[in-house]
C-alpha positions in Angstrom: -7.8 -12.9 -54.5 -10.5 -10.6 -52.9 -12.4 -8.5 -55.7 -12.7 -4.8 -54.4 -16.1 -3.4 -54.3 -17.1 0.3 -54.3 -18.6 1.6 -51.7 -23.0 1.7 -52.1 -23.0 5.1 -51.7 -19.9 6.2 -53.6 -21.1 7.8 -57.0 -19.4 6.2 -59.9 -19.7 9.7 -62.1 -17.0 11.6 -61.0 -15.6 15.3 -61.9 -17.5 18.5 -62.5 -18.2 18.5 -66.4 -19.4 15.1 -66.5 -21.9 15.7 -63.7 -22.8 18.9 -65.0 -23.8 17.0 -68.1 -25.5 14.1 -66.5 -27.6 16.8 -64.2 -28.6 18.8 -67.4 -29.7 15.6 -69.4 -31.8 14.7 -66.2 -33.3 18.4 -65.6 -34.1 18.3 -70.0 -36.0 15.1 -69.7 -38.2 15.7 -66.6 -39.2 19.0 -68.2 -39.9 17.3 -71.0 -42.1 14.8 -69.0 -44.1 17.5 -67.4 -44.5 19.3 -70.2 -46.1 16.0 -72.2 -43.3 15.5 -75.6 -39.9 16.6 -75.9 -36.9 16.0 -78.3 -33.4 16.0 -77.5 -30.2 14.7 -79.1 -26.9 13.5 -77.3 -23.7 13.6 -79.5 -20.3 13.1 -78.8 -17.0 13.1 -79.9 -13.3 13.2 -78.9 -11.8 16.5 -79.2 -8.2 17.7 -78.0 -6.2 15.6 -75.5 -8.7 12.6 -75.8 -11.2 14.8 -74.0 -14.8 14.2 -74.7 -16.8 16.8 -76.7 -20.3 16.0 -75.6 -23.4 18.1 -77.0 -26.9 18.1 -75.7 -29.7 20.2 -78.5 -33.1 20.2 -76.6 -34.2 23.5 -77.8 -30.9 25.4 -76.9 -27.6 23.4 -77.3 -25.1 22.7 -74.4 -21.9 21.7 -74.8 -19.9 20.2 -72.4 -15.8 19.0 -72.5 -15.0 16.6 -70.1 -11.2 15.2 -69.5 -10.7 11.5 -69.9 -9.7 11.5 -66.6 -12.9 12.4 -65.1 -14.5 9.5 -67.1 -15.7 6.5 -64.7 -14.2 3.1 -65.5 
């Protein structure tokens, strides 16, 4: 039986939220690193509909809900 494989270049986090998160936890830490010491907290939970509740407190919180469907697997 032949195992598919995804494609190099395909990007395995899919859906707006969950990018959106993923690109604000990026942008938090390199200021961070430019800036010399940061502190930030991930949290999550599951809300509504099994959707994930994700918060990210650097500073200023952001909150992000993000369907189950848009989770990679």
């Amino acid at each position: 039986m032949l195992e598919k494989h995804p494609h190099p270049d395909a990007d395995p986090i899919s859906g707006p939220q969950l990018r959106e998160a993923i690109d604000q936890i990026s942008q938090i830490v390199l200021e961070g690193l430019r800036h010399g010491h940061f502190r930030a907290t991930i949290s999550s939970g599951i809300g509504k509909n099994n959707r994930r509740d994700l918060v990210i407190e650097a500073g200023k919180s952001h909150k992000f809900t993000i369907p189950e469907d848009e989770l990679p697997r």
